[in-house]
C-alpha positions in Angstrom: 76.0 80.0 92.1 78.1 77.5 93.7 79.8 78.2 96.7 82.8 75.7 96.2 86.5 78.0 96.4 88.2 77.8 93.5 91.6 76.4 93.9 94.6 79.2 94.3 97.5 78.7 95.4 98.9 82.0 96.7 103.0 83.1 96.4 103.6 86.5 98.1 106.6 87.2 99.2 106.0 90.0 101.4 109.5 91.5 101.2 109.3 91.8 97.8 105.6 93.2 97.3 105.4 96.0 94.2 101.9 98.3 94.1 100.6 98.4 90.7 97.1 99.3 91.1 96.0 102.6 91.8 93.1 101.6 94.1 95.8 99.9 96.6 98.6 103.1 96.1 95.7 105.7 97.1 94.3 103.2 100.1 97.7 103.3 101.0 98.5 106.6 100.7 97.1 108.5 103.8 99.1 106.2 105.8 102.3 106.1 104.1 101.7 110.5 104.4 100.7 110.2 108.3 104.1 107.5 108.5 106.2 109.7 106.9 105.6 112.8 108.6 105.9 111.4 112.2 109.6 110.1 111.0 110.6 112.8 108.9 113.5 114.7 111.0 116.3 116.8 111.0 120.1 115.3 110.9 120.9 117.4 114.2 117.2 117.9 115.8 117.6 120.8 118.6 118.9 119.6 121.9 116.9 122.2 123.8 114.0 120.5 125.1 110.4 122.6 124.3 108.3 120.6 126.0 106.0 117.4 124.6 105.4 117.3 120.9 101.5 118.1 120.4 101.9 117.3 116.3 104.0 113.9 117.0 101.0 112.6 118.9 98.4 114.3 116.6 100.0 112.0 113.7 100.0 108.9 116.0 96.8 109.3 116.3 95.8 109.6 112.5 97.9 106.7 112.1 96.2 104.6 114.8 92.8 106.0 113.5 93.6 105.0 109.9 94.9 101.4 110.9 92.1 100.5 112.9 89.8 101.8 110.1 91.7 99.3 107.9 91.6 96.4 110.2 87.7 97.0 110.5 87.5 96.6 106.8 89.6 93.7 106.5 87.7 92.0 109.2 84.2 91.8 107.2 86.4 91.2 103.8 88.0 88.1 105.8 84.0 86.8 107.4 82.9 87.1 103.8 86.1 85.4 102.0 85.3 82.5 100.8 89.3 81.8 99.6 92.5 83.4 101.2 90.6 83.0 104.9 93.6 81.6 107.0 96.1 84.4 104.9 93.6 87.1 105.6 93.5 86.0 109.4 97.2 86.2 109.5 97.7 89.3 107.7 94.9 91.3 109.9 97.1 89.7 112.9 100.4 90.7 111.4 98.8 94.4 110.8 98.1 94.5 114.4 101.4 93.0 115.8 103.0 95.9 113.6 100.5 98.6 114.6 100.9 97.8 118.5 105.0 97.9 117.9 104.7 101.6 116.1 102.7 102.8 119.0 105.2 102.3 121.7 108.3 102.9 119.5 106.1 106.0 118.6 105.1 106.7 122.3 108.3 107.3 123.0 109.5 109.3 120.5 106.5 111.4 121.5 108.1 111.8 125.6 111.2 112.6 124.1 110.9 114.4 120.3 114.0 115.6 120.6 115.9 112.5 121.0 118.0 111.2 117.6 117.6 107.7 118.5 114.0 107.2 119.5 113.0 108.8 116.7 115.2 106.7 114.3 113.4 103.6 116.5 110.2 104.8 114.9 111.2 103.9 111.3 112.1 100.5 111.2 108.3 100.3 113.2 106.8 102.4 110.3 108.2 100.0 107.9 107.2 97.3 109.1 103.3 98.9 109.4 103.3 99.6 105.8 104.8 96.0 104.7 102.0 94.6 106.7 99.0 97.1 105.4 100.4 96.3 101.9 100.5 92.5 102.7 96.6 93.0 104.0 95.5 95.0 100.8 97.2 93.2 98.3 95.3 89.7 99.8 92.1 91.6 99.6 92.5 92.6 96.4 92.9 89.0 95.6 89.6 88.0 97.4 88.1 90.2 94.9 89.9 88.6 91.7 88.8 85.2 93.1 85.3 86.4 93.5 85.5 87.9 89.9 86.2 84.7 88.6 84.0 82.5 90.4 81.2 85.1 88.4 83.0 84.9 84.8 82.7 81.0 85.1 78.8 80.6 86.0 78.7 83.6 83.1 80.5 81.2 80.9 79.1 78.0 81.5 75.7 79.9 80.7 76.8 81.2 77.5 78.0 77.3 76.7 74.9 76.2 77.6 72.8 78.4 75.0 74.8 76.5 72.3 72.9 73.4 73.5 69.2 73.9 73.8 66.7 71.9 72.1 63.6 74.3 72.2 62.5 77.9 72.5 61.6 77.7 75.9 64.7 76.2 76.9 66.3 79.0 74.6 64.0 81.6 76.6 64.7 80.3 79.8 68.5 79.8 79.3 68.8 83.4 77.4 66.6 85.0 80.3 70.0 83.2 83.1 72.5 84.5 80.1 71.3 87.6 80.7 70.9 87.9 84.8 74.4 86.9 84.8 75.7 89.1 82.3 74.0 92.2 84.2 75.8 90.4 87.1 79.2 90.0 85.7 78.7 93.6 84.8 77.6 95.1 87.9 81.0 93.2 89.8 83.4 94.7 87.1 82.0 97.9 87.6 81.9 97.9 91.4 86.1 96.6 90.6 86.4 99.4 88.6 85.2 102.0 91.3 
């Protein structure tokens, strides 16, 4: 198989980004729980102060945990992209500008749970997180189409080429390729599917 990107041109807006597959909503879906639950709060939290919020930082944390887990994995998508590198490379840096800003908004809503304003600090922070993590998943996602392709066009030019052959053993030969890349093509919409 040729190595040779095919050539996409890619148009994401990221303000506008919608989720419809189900393997990006339940990727995203730990984090957008974790996100939601640190900023989740009261009109009129209590003023009296209880002492440092152990659950605040807990969910921190989870969140931290859960985007460095998805930076690892977009790091050895990105090594082994062969289209989409320079958007995958700006995405993972965009992810970790975000992720850096939600810690220290997030930091200090931890020092100070009880305070209106840092908390309110942490959703804009959140947001921004989860526009980023989208960006990053919906980009690998396309990796994968690309890669899906690049397989259904050898398959294809295989099956074209059985239409042309001469002899048996050309017909053996070419049917014996037909049928590697078939397995092939089969295998990669399987591992999609999963």
């Amino acid at each position: 198989m040729s190595t040779k990107a095919p050539n996409i041109k890619l148009k994401v807006d990221p303000r506008n980004l919608q989720i419809q597959t189900y393997t990006v909503e339940k990727l995203l879906e730990p984090l957008i729980i974790q996100v939601t639950t640190l900023v989740n709060c009261p009109q009129n939290p209590s003023s009296k102060k209880k002492g440092r919020s152990k659950r605040a930082r807990v969910l921190l944390a989870s969140v931290e945990e859960a985007t460095w887990n998805l930076l690892d994995k977009g790091e050895k998508i990105a090594k082994e992209a062969v289209v989409f590198k320079e958007e995958l490379h700006a995405a993972l840096a965009d992810v970790r500008k975000e992720s850096e800003a939600l810690q220290v908004s997030a930091e200090a809503f931890t020092r100070d749970p009880c305070s209106l304003p840092r908390r309110q600090a942490v959703v804009p922070a959140a947001r921004s997180l989860l526009a980023a993590v989208t960006r990053l998943l919906v980009l690998a996602d396309m990796v994968d189409v690309a890669h899906l392709l690049q397989h259904l066009a050898v398959f294809q030019r295989t099956f074209e080429s059985l239409r042309n052959v001469s002899s048996k053993s050309e017909l053996q030969k070419t049917y014996q390729k037909f049928q590697k890349d078939l397995e092939n093509l089969d295998y990669l919409a399987y591992k999609r599917q999963q």
